[in-house]
N, C-alpha and C positions, 0 to 999 in steps of 0.2 A: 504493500500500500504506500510505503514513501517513496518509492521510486515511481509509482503510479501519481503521484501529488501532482498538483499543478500542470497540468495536461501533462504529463510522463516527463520532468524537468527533469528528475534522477535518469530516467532513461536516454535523455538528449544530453546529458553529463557526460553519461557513459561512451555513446557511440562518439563524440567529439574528442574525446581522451584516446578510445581506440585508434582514430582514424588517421590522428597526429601521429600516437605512436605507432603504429603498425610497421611503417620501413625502415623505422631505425631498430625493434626487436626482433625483425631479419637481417637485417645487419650483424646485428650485435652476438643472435645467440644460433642462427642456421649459419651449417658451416659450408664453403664452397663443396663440399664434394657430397655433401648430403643430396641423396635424388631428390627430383621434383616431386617425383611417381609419387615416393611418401610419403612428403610433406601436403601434397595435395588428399590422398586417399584419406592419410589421418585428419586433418581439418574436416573432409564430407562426414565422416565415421563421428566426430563430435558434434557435427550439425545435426546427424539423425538422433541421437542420445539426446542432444538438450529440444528437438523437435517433440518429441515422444513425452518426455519428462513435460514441456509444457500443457501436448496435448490430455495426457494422462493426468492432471492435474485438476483437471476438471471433467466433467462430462462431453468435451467435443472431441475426446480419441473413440469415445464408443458410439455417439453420432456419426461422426465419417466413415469408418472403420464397418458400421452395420450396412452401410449399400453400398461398399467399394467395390469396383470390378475392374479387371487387368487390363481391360478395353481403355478407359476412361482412363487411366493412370496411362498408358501407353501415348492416345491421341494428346491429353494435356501436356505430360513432362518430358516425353521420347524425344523431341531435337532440343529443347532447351535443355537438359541435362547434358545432350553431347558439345551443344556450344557454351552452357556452364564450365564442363569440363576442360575444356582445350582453354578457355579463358582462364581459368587458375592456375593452369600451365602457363600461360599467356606473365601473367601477374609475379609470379616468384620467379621468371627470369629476367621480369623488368626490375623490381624490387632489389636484385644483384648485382644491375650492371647499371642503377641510374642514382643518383642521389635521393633522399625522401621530397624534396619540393618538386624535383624535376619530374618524379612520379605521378606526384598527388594532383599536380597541373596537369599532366599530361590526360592523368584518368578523367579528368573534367571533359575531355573532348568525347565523353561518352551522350554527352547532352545532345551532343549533332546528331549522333547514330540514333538514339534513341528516339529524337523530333523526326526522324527520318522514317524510320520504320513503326514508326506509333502511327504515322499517316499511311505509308503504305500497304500496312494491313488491316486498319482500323478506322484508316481515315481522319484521323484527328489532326485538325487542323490548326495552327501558332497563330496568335497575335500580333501585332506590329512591335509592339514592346519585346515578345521573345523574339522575333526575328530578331533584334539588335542584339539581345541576349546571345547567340547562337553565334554571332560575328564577336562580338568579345570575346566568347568561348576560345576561339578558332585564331584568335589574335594574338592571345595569350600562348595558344599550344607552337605557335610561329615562331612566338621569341624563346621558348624553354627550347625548340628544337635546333635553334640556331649554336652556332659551333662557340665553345668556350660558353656557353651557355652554363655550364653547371662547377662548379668550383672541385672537382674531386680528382683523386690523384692517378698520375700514368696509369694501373692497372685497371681501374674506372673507367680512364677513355676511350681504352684501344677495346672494350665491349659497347662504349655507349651506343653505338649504331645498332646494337642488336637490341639493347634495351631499349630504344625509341621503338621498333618496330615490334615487338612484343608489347611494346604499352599504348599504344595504336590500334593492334589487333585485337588486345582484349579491352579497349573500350568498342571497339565496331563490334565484338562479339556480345559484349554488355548489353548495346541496343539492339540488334537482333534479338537475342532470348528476351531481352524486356517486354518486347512488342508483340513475343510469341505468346508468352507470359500472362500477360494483359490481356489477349485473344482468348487464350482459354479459361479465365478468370469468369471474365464475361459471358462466355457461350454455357460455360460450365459449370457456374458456379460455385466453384472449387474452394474449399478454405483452403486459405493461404499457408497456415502449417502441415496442411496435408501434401500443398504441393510443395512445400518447402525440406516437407521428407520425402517424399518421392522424388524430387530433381538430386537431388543428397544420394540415395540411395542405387538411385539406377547409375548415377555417376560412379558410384566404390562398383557395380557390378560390372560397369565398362570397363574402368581403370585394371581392376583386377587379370578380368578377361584380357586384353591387351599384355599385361606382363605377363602370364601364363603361356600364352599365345607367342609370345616373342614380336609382338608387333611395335610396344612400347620401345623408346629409344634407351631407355633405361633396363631393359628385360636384361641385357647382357651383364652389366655391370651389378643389377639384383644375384644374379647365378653367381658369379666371383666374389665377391666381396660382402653378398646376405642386404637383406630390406634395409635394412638401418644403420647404411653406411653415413660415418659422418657425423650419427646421432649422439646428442651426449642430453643430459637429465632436461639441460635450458632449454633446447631447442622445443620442448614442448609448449613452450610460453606464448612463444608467437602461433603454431599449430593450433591453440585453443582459441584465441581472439581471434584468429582468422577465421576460424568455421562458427563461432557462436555471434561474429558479428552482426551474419546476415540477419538471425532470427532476431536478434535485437533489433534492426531498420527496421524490418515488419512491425514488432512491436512501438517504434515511434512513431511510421507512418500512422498507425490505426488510432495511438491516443494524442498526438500531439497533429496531426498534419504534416502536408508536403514542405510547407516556409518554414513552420521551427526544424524541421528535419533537413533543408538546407541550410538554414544558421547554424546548428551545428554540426555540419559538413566545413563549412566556411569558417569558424573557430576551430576546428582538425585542421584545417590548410596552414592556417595562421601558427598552431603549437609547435606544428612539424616545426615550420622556421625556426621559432626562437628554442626549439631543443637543438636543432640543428647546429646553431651556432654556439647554443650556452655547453651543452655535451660533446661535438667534436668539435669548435673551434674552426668550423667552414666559413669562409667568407662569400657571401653569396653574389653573382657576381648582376650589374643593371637589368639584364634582357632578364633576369628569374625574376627581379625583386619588381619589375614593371608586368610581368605576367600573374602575380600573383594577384593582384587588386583587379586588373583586368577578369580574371576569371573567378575571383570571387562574387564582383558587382555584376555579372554576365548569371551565376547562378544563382542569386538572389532576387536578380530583376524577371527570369525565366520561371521561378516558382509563384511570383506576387502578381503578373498578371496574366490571368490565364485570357483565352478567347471569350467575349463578352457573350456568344451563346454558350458556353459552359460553365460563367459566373452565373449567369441567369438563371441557370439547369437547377443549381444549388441550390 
């Protein structure tokens, strides 16, 4: 109930704290030669655990659970879990090879994809205010992508080209599954922690299959060296905040809305920095420190006005 206070202020506490620290506790505590395979599997493996523990909490795990069928769990979660998947792939090789601001700007250009494909398959149509929104977005991901863009050392730069293009791909992948997402939300009626264990789950049955299979890039290096190379007791830290984050934005969305749940996105952007500098001693260099206010007032202005027939809907 105190985290519930005041439209879920404890809960927008939290996801804002996560969101900052998230790429400096892969930094800090996943170590280069830890697979991704892992580190992805175990974060889905504690999304369905704290999915289940919520639903089972109350009466809505034995409501969803009494008319569930394979069909339905298939047509809702079946390509969003593969493009969830591949995007958390996507995310711990951006997180390794980019700075935390350089990331957390760059994952904002998910707002484009997602304006993109929220019309494409739904129709939903932008504002004149979020079109601008959308161009600030896209301003901001201009200048983090720009060269000497990010203050980190030799070993950092000669990957950051892969890290831009991983952090790219998994905001393009972001808005695709969002928009899929949405689709079946709406057609389906789906609670959202049901599909939030079901995209979880079918995702650990893919991943799995994949290393088994030898098709995972990492299957070779699993047979040599065992699942949990790399691993040491920390690395669990960030593995847990990474999978238990998402069920947490559902739970802001639902009690606080989309604009507090942007503000504190937008205080995550802002923490990353000053831990940034106050804990490693980065100096960050114009093009970041000019993309950050850019894409913060770009996701802020993009939550606060929606289109005037869809204020009106409300």
């Amino acid at each position: 109930q105190l985290l519930r206070a005041r439209n879920g202020l404890g809960y927008l506490t939290i996801i804002s704290i996560q969101f900052g620290v998230q790429p400096l506790l892969v930094k800090q505590f996943i170590d280069k030669q830890c697979m991704t395979s892992s580190v992805v599997l175990c974060a889905e493996m504690a999304k369905v655990v704290g999915c289940l523990f919520i639903m089972f909490s109350d009466e809505t795990g034995k409501r969803c659970f009494s008319n569930w069928k394979m069909q339905d769990c298939l047509v809702a979660a079946g390509i969003p879990s593969v493009t969830y998947l591949i995007q958390n792939y996507c995310v711990q090789v951006a997180y390794q090879n980019l700075d935390g601001v350089v990331f957390n700007v760059l994952n904002q250009s998910k707002v484009l994809f997602t304006a993109l494909f929220s019309f494409l398959l739904n129709g939903r149509t932008q504002s004149s205010y979020q079109c601008v929104a959308l161009l600030l977005v896209t301003a901001g991901g201009i200048l983090v992508s720009l060269p000497g863009g990010s203050a980190s050392d030799g070993e950092h730069q000669e990957n950051r080209p892969w890290g831009l293009c991983c952090a790219l791909l998994a905001s393009g992948l972001s808005g695709f599954g969002s928009g899929i997402t949405e689709w079946a939300l709406q057609k389906h009626g789906r609670n959202s922690f049901l599909l939030s264990l079901e995209l979880a789950t079918m995702g650990c049955i893919i991943l799995i299959l994949t290393l088994l299979l030898g098709v995972s890039p990492d299957a070779v290096r699993m047979k040599e060296s065992g699942f949990f190379l790399g691993w040491e007791v920390t690395t669990v830290i960030p593995v847990l905040t990474q999978g238990l984050s998402g069920i947490i934005v559902g739970i802001v969305t639902q009690l606080a809305g989309g604009v507090r749940k942007v503000m504190a996105t937008i205080c995550g952007l802002i923490l990353t920095c000053l831990l940034q500098q106050i804990l490693l001693g980065m100096h960050l260099s114009w093009s970041v420190l000019a993309a950050v206010p850019l894409v913060a007032g770009g996701i802020y202005l993009h939550a606060s006005y929606p289109p005037r027939t869809q204020t009106l809907a409300k």
